[in-house]
C-alpha positions, 0 to 999 in steps of 0.5 A, spaced: 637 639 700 642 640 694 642 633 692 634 633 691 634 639 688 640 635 683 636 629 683 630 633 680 634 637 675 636 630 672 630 627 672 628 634 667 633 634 663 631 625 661 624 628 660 626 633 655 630 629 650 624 624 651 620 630 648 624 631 643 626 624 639 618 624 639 618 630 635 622 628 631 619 621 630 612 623 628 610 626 621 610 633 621 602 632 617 599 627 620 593 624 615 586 626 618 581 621 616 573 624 618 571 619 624 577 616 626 577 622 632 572 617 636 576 611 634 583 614 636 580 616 643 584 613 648 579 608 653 581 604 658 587 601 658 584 592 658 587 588 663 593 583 662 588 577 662 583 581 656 591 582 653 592 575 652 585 573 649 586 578 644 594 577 643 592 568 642 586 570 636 590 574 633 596 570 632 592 565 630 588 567 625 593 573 621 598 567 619 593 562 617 587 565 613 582 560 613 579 555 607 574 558 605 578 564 604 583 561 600 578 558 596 574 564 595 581 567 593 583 561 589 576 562 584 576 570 584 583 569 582 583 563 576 577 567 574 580 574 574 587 571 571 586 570 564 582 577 563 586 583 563 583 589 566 578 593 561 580 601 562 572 604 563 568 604 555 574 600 554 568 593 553 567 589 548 560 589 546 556 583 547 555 580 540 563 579 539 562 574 545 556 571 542 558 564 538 557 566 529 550 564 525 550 557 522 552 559 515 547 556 510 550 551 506 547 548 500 546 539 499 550 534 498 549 532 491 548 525 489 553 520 487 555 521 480 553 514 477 558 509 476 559 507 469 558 499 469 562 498 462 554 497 458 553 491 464 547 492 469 549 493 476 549 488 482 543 488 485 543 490 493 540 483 495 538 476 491 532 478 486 525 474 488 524 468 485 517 467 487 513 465 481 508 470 479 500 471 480 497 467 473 494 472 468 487 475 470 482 472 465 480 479 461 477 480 454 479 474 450 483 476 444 479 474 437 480 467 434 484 468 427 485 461 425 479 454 425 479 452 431 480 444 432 474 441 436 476 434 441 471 429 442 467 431 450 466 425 455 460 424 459 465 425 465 466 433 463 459 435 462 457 439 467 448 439 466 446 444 470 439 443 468 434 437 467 439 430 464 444 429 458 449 424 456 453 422 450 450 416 448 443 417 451 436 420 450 434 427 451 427 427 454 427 433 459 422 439 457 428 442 459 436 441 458 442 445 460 450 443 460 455 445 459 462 442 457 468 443 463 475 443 460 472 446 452 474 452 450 467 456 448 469 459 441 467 453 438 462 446 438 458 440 434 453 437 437 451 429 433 443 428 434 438 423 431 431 427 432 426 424 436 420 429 437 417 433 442 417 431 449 412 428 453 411 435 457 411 441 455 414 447 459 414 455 457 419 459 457 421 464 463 419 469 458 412 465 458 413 464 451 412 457 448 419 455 445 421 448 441 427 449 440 436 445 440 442 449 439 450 450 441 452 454 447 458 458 447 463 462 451 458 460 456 461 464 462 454 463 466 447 462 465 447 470 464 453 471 460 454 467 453 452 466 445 446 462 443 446 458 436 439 455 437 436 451 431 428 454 433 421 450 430 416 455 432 413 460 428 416 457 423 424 453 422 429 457 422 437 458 426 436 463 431 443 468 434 443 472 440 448 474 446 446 474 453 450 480 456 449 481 463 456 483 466 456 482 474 450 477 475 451 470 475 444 465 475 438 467 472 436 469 480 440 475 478 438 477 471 432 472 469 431 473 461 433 480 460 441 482 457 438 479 450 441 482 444 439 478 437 443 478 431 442 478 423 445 474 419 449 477 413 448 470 409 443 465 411 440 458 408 434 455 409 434 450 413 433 441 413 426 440 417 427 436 422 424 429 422 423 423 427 429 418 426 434 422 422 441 424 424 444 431 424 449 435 425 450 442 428 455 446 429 458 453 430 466 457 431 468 464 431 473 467 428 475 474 429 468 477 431 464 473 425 459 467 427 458 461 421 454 456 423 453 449 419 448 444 418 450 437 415 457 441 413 452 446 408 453 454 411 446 456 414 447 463 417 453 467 417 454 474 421 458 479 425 457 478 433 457 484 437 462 487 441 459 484 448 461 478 444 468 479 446 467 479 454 464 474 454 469 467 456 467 460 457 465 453 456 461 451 450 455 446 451 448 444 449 440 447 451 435 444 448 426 447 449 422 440 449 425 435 444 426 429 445 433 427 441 439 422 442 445 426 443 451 422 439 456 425 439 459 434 443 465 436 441 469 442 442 476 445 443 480 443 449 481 449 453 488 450 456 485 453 463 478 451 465 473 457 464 467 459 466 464 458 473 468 453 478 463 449 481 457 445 476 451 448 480 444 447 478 440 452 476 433 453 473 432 458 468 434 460 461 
């Protein structure tokens, strides 16, 4: 009995040691966390095999965060590194982290030009050597000196109405041509008369004419200057300008564009008579028309201004007289003029 009672005596004194080394471990002020009474109530203690599966996660999941964690860490801290921790209404306002406006900046002059010592600078690339357009035949400028007339062939008559050639007769009621390769500022004709033809025929204008002359600067039937020696009322010379800018056969101005010229001298004129030879001939200069007969002066005159556009060839008309062409001489153009083509046409 009383080693029991020793025994329990012991036992009681172990237990309060025990009692005490706890107090002493256990901080005098415990922290209380609001909600952490019901976490930190004991629950049943978990079984030996439950404490194993709890032990194995845990071991292997507090040494080895797993990737997706470390690069979740790895970001927030490159991102974070360098930008130090502001203190609250320490932030930089948002226009410093905004790039700086474009600064207006004025243009770039040019060059300044390279002195090239009073020679021309090279060209960028080889000048062009095609050969220019020839000029556009315009107004012809006034003659100031005697033209010089060359004997025509028969090969440069362009007869746009009737028949004609040098060395023949002329008996067609009508007779139109002019000379290709002449120049219209001057023209002589040779003629032995022969009369009336043998059929007579009126005028567009419906008027009887009996009549022979010069063509000159004969553009087209509807553009030129007559000198025609008329019979009818009575022998005189008679001038006019035929101007019809833009038309180019009697379709397109019949005998309209007339404009007649007054001479400022004239002298009466030889008659006509069958079997005898003549010479007509007329020249510009500067704007005035002089007209001979035989070398003898017959008419003298200004010309108006519609004279000055015209430009052509020179030739021959003639109304109902029959009459021997000797000889057509005009100057020789450097270009030819007038109409391209030689095409007939009936009509004044």
């Amino acid at each position: 009995m009383k080693a029991l009672l020793l025994v329990i005596a012991i036992a009681g004194c172990s237990k309060a040691k025990q009692s005490e080394s706890e107090q002493q471990i256990a901080p005098p002020n415990p922290v209380v966390v609001p909600g952490a009474d019901a976490a930190e109530e004991p629950g049943p203690e978990p079984s030996s095999k439950a404490a194993a599966r709890d032990d194995k996660p845990l071991a292997k999941h507090d040494d080895k965060p797993s990737k997706a964690t470390e690069k979740r860490d790895d970001k927030a801290v490159a991102k974070h590194d360098d930008k130090p921790a502001r203190a609250p209404g320490d932030e930089i306002p948002p226009s410093l982290f905004e790039p700086p406006p474009p600064v207006a900046t004025e243009p770039t002059p040019p060059p300044p030009a390279i002195d090239h010592g009073g020679k021309p600078p090279m060209p960028d690339k080889a000048p062009d050597k095609s050969p220019a357009p020839p000029p556009v035949a315009t107004e012809p400028l006034p003659r100031t000196g005697k033209p010089k007339l060359v004997a025509m062939a028969n090969s440069s008559l362009c007869v746009t109405t009737g028949t004609a050639a040098i060395g023949a007769r002329v008996e067609k009621a009508a007779m139109r041509f002019v000379a290709k390769g002449s120049e219209g500022d001057a023209a002589a004709m040779t003629f032995t008369f022969q009369g009336e033809t043998a059929t007579v025929k009126k005028l567009a204008s419906g008027q009887d004419r009996r009549q022979l002359g010069l063509k000159l600067r004969a553009e087209n039937g509807c553009n030129l200057i007559y000198v025609m020696w008329r019979l009818d009322p009575k022998p005189k010379l008679d001038i006019s300008v035929k101007s019809n800018p833009g038309a180019k056969d009697h379709k397109g101005c019949g005998a309209g564009g007339y404009t007649k010229v007054k001479p400022t001298k004239s002298s009466p004129l030889p008659t006509l008579v069958v079997g005898t030879r003549y010479t007509l001939r007329a020249e510009i200069v500067d704007d005035e028309l002089t007209v001979t007969v035989d070398d003898k002066l017959a008419w003298k005159g200004t010309l108006p201004e519609s004279a000055r556009a015209l430009r052509g060839p020179a030739g021959i008309r003639s109304d109902n007289l029959a009459f021997d062409l000797e000889s057509f001489s005009a100057p020789s153009a450097s270009v030819a003029l007038g109409n391209a083509k030689c095409v007939a046409e009936d009509g004044d």
